[in-house]
N, CA and C atoms of all chains as a GROMACS GRO file, in nm:
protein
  552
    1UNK      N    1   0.083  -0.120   0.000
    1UNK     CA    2   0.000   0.000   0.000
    1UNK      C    3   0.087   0.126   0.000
    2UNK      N    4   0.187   0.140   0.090
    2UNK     CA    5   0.279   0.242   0.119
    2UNK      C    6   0.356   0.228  -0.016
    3UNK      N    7   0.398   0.128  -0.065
    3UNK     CA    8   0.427   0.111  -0.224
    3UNK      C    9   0.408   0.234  -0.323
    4UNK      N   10   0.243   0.160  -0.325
    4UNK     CA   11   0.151   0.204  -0.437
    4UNK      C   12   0.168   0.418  -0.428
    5UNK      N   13   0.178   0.437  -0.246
    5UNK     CA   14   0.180   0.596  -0.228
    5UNK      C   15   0.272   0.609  -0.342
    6UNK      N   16   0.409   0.575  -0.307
    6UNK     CA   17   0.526   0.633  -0.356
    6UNK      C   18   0.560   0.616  -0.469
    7UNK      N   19   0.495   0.475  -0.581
    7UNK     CA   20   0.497   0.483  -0.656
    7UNK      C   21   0.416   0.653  -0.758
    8UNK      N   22   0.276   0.656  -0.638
    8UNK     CA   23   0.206   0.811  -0.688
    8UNK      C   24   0.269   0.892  -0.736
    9UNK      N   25   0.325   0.920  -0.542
    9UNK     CA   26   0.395   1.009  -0.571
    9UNK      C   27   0.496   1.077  -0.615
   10UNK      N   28   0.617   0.979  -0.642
   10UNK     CA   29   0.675   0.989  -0.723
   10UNK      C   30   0.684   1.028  -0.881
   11UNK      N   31   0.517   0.946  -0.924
   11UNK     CA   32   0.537   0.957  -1.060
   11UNK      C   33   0.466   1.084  -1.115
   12UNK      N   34   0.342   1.191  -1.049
   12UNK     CA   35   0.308   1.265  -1.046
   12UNK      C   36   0.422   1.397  -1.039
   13UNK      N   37   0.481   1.350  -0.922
   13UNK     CA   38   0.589   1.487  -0.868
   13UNK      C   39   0.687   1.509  -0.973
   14UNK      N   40   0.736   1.434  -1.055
   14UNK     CA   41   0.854   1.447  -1.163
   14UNK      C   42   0.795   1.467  -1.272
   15UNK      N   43   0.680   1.423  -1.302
   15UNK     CA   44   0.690   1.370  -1.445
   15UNK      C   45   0.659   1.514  -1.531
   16UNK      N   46   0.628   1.607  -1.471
   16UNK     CA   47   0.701   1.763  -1.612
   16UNK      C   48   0.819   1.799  -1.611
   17UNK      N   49   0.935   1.718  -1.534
   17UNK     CA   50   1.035   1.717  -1.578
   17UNK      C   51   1.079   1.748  -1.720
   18UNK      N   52   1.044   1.598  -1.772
   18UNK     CA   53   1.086   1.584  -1.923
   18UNK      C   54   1.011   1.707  -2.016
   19UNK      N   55   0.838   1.739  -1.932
   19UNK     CA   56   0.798   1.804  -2.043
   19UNK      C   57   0.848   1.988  -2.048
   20UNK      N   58   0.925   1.984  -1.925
   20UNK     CA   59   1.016   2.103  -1.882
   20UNK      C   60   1.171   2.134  -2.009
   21UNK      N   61   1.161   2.018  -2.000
   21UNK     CA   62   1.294   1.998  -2.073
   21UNK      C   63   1.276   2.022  -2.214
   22UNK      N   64   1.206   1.928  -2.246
   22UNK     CA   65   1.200   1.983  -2.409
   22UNK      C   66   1.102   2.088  -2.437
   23UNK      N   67   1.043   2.147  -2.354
   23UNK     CA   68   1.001   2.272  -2.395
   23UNK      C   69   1.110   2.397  -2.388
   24UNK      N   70   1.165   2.398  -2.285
   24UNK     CA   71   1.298   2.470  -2.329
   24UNK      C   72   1.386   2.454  -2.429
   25UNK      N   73   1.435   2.323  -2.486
   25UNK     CA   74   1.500   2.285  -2.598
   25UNK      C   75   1.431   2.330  -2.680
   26UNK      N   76   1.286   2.292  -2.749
   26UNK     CA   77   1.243   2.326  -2.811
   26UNK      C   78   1.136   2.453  -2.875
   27UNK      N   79   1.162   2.517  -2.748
   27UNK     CA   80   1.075   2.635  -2.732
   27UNK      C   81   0.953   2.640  -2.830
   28UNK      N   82   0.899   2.481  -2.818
   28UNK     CA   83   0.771   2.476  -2.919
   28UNK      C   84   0.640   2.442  -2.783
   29UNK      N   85   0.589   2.543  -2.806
   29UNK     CA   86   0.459   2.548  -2.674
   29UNK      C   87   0.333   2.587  -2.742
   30UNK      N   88   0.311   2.579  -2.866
   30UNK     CA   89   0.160   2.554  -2.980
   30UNK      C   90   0.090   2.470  -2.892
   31UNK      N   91   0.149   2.365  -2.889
   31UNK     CA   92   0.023   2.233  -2.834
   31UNK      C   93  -0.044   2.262  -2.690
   32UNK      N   94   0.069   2.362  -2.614
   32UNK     CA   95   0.104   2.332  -2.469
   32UNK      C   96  -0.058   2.450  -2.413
   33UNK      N   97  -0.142   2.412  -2.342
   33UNK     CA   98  -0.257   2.503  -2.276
   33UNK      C   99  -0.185   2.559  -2.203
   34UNK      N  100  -0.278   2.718  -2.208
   34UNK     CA  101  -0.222   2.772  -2.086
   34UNK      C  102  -0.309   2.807  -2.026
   35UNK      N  103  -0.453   2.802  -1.998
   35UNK     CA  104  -0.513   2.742  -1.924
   35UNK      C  105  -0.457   2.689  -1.792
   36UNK      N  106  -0.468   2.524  -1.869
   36UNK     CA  107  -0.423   2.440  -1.785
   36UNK      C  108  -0.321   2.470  -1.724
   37UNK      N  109  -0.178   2.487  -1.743
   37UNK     CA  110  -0.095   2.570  -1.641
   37UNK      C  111  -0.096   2.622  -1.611
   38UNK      N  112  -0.201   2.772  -1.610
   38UNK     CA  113  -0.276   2.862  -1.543
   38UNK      C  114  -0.281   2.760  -1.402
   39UNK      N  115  -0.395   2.701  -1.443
   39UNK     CA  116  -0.431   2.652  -1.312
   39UNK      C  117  -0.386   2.580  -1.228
   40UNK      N  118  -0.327   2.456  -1.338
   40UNK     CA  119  -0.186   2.374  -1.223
   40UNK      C  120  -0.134   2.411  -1.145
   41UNK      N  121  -0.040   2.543  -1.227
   41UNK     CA  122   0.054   2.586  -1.079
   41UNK      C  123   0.008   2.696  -0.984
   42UNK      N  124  -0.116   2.712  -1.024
   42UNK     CA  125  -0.188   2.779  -0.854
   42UNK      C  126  -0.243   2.724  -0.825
   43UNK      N  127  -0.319   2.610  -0.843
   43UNK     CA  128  -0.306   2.430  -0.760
   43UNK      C  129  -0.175   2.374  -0.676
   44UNK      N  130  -0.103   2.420  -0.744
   44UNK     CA  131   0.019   2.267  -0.705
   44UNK      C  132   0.092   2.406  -0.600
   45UNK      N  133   0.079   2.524  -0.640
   45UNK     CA  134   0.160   2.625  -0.521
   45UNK      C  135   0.074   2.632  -0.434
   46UNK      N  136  -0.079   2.603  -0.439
   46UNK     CA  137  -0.190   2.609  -0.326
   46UNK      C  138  -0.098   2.498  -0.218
   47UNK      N  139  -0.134   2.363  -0.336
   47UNK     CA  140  -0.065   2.245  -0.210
   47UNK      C  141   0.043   2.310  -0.135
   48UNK      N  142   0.165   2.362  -0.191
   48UNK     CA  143   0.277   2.383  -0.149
   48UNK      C  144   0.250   2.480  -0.005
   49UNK      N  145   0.185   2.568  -0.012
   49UNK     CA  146   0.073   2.655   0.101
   49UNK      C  147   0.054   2.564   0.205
   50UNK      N  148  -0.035   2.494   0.125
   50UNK     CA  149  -0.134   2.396   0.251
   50UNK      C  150  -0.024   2.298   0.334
   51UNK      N  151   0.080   2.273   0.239
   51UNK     CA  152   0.168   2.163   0.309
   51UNK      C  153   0.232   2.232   0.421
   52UNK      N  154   0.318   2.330   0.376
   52UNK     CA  155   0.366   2.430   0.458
   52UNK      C  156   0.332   2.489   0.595
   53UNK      N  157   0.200   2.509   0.602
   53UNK     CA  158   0.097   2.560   0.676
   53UNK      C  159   0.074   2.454   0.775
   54UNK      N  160   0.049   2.317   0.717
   54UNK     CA  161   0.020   2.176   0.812
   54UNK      C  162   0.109   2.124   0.833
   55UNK      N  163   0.239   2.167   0.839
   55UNK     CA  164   0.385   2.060   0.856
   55UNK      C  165   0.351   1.966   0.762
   56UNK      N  166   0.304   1.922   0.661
   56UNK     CA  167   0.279   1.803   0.637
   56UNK      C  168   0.445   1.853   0.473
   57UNK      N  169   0.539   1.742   0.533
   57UNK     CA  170   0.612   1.755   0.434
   57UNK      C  171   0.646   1.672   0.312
   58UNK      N  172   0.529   1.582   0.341
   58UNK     CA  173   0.536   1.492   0.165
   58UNK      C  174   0.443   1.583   0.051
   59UNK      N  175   0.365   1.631   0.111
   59UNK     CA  176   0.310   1.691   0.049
   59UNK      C  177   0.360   1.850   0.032
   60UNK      N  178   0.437   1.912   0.099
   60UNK     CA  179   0.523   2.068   0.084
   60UNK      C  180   0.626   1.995  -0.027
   61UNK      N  181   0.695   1.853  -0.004
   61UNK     CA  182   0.830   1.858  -0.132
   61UNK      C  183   0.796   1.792  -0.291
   62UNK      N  184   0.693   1.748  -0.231
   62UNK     CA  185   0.631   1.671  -0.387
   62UNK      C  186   0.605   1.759  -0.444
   63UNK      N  187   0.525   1.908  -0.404
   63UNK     CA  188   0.408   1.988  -0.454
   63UNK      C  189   0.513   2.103  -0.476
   64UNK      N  190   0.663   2.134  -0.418
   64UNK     CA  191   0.787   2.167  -0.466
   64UNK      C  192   0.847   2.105  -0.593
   65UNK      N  193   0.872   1.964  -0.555
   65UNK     CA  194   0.874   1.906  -0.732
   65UNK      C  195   0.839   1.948  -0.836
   66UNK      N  196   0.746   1.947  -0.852
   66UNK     CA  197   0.606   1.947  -0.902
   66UNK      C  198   0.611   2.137  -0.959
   67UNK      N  199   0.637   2.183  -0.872
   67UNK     CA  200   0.634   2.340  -0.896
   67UNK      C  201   0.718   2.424  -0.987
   68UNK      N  202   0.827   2.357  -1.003
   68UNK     CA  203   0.937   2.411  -1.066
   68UNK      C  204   0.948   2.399  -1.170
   69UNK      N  205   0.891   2.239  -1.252
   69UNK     CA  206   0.922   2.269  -1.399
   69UNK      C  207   0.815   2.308  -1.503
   70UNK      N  208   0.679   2.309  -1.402
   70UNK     CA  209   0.551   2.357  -1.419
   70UNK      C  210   0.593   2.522  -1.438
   71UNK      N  211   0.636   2.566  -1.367
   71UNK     CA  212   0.667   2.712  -1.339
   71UNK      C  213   0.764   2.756  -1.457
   72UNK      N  214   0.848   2.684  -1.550
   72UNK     CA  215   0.854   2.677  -1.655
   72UNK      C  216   0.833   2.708  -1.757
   73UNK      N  217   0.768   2.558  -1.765
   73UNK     CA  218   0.690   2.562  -1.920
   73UNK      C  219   0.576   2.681  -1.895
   74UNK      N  220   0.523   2.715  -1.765
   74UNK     CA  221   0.424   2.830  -1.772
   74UNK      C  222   0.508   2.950  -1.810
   75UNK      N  223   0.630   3.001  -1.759
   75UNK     CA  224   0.676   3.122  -1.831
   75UNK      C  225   0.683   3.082  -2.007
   76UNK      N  226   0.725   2.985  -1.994
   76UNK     CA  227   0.760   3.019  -2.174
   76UNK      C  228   0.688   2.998  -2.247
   77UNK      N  229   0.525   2.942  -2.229
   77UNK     CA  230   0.437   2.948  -2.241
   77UNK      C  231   0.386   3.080  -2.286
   78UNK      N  232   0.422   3.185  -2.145
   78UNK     CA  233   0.368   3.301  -2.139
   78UNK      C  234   0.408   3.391  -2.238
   79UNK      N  235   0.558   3.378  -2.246
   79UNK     CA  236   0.687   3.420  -2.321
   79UNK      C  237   0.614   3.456  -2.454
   80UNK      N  238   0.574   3.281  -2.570
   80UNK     CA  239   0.555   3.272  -2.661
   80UNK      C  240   0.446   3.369  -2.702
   81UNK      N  241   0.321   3.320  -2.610
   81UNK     CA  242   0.216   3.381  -2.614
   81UNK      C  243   0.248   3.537  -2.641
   82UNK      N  244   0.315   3.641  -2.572
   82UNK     CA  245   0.335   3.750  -2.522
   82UNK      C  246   0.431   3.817  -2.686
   83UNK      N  247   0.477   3.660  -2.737
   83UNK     CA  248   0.562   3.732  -2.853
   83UNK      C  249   0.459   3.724  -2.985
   84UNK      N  250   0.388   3.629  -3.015
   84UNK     CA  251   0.315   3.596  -3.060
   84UNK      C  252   0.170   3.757  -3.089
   85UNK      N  253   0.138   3.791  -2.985
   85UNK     CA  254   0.113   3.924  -2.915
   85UNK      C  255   0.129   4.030  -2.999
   86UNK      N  256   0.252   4.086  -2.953
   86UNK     CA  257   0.358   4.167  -3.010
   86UNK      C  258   0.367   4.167  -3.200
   87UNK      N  259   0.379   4.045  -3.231
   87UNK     CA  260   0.377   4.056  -3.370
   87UNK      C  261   0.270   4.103  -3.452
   88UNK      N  262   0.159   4.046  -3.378
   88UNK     CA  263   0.049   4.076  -3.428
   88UNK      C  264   0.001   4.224  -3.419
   89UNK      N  265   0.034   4.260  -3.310
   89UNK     CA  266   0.072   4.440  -3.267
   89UNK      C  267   0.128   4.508  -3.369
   90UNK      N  268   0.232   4.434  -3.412
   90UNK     CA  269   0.340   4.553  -3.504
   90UNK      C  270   0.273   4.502  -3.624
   91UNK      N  271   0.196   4.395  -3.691
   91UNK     CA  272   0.146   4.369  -3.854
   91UNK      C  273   0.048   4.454  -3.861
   92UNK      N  274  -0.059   4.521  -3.752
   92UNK     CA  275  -0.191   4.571  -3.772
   92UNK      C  276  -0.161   4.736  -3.789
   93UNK      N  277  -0.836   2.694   0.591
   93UNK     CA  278  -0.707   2.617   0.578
   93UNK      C  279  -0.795   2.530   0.460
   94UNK      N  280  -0.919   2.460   0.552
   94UNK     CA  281  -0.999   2.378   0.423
   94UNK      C  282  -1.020   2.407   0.247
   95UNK      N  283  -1.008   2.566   0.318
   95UNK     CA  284  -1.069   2.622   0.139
   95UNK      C  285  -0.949   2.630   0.054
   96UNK      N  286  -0.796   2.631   0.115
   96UNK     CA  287  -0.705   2.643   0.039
   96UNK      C  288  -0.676   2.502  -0.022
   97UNK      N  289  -0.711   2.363   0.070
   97UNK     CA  290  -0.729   2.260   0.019
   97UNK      C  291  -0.835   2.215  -0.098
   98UNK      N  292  -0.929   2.270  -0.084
   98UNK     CA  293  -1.049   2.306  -0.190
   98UNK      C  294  -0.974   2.382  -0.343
   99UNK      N  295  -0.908   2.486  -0.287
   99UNK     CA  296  -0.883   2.556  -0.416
   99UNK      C  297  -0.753   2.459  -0.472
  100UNK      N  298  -0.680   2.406  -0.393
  100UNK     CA  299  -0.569   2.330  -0.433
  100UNK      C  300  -0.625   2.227  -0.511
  101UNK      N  301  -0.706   2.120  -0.462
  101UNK     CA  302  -0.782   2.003  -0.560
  101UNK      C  303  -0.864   2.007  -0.671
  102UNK      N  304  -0.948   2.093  -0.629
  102UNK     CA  305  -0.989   2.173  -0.771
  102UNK      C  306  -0.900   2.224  -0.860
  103UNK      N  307  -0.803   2.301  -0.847
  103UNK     CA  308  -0.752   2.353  -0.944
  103UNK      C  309  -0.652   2.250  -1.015
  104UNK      N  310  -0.576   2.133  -0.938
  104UNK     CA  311  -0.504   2.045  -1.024
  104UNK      C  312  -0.573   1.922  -1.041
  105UNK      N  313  -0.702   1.893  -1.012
  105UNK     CA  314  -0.791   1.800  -1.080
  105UNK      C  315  -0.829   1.838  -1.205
  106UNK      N  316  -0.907   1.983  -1.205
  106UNK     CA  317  -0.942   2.012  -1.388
  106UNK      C  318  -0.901   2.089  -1.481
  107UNK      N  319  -0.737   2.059  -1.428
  107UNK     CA  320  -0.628   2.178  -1.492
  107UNK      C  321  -0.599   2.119  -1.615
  108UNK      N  322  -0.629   1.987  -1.663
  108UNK     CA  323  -0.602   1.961  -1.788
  108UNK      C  324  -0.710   1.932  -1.854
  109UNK      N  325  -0.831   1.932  -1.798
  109UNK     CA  326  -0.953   1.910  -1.940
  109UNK      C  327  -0.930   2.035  -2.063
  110UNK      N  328  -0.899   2.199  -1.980
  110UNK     CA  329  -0.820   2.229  -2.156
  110UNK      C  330  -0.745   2.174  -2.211
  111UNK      N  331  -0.659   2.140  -2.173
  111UNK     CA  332  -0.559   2.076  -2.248
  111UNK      C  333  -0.604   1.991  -2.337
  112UNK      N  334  -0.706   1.876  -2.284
  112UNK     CA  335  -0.735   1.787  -2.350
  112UNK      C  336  -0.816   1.842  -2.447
  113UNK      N  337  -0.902   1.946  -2.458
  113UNK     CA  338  -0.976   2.011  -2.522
  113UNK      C  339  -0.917   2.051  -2.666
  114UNK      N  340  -0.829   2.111  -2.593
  114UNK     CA  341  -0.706   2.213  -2.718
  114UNK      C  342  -0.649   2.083  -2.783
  115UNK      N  343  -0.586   1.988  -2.742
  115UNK     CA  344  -0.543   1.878  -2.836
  115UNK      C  345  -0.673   1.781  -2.920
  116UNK      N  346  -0.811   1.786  -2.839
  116UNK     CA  347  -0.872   1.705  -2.936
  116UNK      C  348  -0.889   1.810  -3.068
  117UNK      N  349  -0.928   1.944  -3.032
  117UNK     CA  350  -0.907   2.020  -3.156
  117UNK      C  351  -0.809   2.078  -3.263
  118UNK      N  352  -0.753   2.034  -3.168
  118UNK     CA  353  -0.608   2.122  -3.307
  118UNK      C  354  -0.504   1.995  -3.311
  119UNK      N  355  -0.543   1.870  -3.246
  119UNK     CA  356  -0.446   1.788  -3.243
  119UNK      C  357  -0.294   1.813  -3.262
  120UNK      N  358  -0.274   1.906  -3.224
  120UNK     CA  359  -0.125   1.943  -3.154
  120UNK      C  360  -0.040   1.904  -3.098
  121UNK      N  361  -0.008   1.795  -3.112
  121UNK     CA  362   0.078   1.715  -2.968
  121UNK      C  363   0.248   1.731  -3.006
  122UNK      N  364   0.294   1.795  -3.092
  122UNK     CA  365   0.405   1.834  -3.090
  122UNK      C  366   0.495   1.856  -2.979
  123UNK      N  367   0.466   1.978  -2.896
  123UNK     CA  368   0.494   2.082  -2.791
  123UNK      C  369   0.485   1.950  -2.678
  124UNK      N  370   0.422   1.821  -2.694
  124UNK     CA  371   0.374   1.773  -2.539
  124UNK      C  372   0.435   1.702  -2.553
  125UNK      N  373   0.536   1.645  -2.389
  125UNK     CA  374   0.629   1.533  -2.420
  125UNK      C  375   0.508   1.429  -2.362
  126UNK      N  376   0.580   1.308  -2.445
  126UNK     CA  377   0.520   1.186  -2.425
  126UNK      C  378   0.534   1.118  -2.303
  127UNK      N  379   0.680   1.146  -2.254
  127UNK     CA  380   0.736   1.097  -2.132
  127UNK      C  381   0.673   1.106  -2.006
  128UNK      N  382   0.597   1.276  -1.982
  128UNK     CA  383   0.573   1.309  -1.915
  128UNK      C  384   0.401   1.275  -1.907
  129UNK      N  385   0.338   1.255  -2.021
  129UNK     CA  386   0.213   1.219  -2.001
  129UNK      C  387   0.230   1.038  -1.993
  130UNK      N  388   0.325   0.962  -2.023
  130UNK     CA  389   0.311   0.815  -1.940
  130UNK      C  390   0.321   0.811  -1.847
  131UNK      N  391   0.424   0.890  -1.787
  131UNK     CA  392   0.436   0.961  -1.583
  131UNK      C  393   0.352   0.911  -1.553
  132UNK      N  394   0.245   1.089  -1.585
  132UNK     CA  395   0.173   1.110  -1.505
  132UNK      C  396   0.050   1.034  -1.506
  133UNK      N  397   0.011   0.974  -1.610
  133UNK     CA  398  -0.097   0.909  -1.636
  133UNK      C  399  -0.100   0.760  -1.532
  134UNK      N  400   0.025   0.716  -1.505
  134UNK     CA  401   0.048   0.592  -1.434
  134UNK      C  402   0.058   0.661  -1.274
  135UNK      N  403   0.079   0.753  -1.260
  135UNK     CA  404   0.075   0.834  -1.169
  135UNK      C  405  -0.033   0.847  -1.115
  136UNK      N  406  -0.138   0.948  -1.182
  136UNK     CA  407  -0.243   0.922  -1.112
  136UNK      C  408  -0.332   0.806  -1.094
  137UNK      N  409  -0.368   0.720  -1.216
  137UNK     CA  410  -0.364   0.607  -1.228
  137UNK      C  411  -0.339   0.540  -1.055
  138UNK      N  412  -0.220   0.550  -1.030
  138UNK     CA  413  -0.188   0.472  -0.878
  138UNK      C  414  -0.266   0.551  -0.788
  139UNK      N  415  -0.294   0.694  -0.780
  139UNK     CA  416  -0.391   0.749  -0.688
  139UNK      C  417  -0.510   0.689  -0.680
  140UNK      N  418  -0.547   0.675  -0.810
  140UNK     CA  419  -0.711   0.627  -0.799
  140UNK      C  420  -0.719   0.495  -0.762
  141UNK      N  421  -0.645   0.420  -0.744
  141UNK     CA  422  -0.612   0.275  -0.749
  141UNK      C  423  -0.582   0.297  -0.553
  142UNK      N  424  -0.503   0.404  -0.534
  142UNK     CA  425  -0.448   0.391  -0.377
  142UNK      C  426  -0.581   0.463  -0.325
  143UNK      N  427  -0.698   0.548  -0.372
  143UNK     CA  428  -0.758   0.588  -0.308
  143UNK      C  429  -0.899   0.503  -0.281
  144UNK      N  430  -0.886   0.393  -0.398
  144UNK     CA  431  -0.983   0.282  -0.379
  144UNK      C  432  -0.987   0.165  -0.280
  145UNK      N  433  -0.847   0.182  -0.236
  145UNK     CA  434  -0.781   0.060  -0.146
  145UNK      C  435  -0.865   0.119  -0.046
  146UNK      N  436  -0.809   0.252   0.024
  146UNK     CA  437  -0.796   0.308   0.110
  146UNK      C  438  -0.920   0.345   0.181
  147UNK      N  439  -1.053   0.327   0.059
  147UNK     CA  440  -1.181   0.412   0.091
  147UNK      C  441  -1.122   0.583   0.090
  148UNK      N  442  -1.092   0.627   0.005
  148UNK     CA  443  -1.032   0.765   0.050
  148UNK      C  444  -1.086   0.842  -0.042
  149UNK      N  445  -1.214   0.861  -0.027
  149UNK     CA  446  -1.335   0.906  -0.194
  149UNK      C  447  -1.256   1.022  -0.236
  150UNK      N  448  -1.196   1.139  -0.128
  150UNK     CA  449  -1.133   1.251  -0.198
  150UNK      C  450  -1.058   1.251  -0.293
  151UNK      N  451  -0.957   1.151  -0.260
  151UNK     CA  452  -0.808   1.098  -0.325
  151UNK      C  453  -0.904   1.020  -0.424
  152UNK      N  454  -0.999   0.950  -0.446
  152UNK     CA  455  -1.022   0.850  -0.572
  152UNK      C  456  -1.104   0.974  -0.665
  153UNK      N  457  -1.178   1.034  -0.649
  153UNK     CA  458  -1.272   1.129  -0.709
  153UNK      C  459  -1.163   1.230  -0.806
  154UNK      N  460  -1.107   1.348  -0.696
  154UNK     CA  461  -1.014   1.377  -0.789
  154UNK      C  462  -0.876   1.320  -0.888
  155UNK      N  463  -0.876   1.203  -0.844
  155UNK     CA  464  -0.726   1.223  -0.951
  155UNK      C  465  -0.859   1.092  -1.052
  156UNK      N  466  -0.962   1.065  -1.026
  156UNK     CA  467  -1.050   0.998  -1.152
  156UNK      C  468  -1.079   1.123  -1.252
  157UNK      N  469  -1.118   1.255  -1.206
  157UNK     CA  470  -1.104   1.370  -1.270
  157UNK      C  471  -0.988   1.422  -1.337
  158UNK      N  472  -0.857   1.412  -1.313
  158UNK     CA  473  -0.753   1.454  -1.317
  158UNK      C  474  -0.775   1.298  -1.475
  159UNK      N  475  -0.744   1.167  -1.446
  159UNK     CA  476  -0.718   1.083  -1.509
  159UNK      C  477  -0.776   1.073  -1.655
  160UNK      N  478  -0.897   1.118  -1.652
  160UNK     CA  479  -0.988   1.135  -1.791
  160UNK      C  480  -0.904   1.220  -1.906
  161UNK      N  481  -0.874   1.358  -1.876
  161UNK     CA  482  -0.828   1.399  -2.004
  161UNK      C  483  -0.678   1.380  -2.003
  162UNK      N  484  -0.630   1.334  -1.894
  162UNK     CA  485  -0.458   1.298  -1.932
  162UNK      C  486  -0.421   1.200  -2.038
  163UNK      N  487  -0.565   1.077  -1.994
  163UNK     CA  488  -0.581   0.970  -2.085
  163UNK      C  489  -0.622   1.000  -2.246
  164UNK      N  490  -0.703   1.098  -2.278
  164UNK     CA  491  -0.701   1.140  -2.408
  164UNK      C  492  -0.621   1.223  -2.457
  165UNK      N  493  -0.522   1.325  -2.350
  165UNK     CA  494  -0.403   1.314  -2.423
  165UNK      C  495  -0.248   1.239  -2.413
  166UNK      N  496  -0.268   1.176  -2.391
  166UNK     CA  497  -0.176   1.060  -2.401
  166UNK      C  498  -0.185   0.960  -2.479
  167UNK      N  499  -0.360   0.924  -2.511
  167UNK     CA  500  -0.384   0.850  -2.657
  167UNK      C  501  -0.374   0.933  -2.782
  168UNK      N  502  -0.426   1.071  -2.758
  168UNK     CA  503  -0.368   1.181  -2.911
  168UNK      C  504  -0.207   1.167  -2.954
  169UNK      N  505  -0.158   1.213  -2.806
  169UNK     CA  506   0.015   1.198  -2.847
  169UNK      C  507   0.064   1.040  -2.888
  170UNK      N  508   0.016   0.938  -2.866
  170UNK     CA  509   0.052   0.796  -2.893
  170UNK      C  510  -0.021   0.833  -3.027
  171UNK      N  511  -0.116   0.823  -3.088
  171UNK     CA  512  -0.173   0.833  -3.244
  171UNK      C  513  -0.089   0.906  -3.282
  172UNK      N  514  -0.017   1.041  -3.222
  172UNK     CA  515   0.054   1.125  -3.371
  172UNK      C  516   0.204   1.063  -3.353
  173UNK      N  517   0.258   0.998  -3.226
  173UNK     CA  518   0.400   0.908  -3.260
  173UNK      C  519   0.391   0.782  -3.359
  174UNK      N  520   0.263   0.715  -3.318
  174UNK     CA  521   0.284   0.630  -3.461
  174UNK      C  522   0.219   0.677  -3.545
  175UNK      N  523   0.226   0.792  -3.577
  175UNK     CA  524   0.157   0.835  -3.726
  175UNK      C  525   0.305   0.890  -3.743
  176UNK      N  526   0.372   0.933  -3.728
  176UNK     CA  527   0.527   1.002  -3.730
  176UNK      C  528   0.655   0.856  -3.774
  177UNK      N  529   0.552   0.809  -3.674
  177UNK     CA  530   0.675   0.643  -3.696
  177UNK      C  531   0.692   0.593  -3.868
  178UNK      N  532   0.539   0.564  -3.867
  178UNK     CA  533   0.454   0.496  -4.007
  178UNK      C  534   0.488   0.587  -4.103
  179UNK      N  535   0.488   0.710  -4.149
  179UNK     CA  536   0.507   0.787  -4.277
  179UNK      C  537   0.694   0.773  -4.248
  180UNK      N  538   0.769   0.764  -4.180
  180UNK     CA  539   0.887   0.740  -4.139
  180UNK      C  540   0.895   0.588  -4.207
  181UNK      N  541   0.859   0.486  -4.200
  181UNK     CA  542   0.843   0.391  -4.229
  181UNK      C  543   0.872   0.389  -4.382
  182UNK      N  544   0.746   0.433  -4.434
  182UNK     CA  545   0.712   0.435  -4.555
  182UNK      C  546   0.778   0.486  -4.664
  183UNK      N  547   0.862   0.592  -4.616
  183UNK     CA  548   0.976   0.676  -4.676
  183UNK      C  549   1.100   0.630  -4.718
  184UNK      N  550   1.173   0.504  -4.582
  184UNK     CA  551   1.251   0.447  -4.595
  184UNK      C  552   1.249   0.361  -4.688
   0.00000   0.00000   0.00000
């Protein structure tokens, strides 16, 4: 059972790693919502709050994990968007 | 304290139905690593699985919410790798 946690949590807490990674390599974020990372990472920084707040520290370092490469792909996300923006600014 | 837990589960339970949205429409999966949606998909996957053991309706409810559109995009991005594979194929 304690397994199955860590298998969770583990695989939740890392796994925008990779999608951290090649979004920087590839600074291709078309597909990528921003929405959804809108909301993720004031979800996953809520947890980081709530963990913080309750001592509870599997849930403050996972929801740290978790925060950083989210926090990411949301700037360059924002980045694109913001240039994307701009162009359209200077064609009109 | 409750409501920041409220805004925390809510917000990373239905932080990717855009996502899934934006990829069933523009089928975009370029920008999205694959890596990171087998993660997480096995990831939560084990939540809903650890929150069924557990009787833990919070933990099974949201990440069954969370699990729905990860799963359709993770089957979009698997359709456009072997559609990438196959015209790769065909070329050779």
């Amino acid at each position: 059972m304690t397994l199955l946690g860590v298998i969770a949590g583990v695989c939740t807490s890392i796994s925008f790693i990779p999608q951290a990674i090649q979004t920087i390599k590839t600074k291709q974020t078309e597909g990528i919502s921003l929405i959804t990372y809108i909301m993720f990472v004031i979800g996953v920084f809520s947890w980081v709050i709530y963990g913080a707040l309750n001592g509870d520290i599997a849930v403050l370092l996972t929801n740290i994990v978790t925060l950083m490469p989210c926090s990411i792909i949301l700037y360059l996300k924002l980045q694109a968007v913001n240039g994307v923006n701009k162009k359209e600014t200077e064609r009109s």
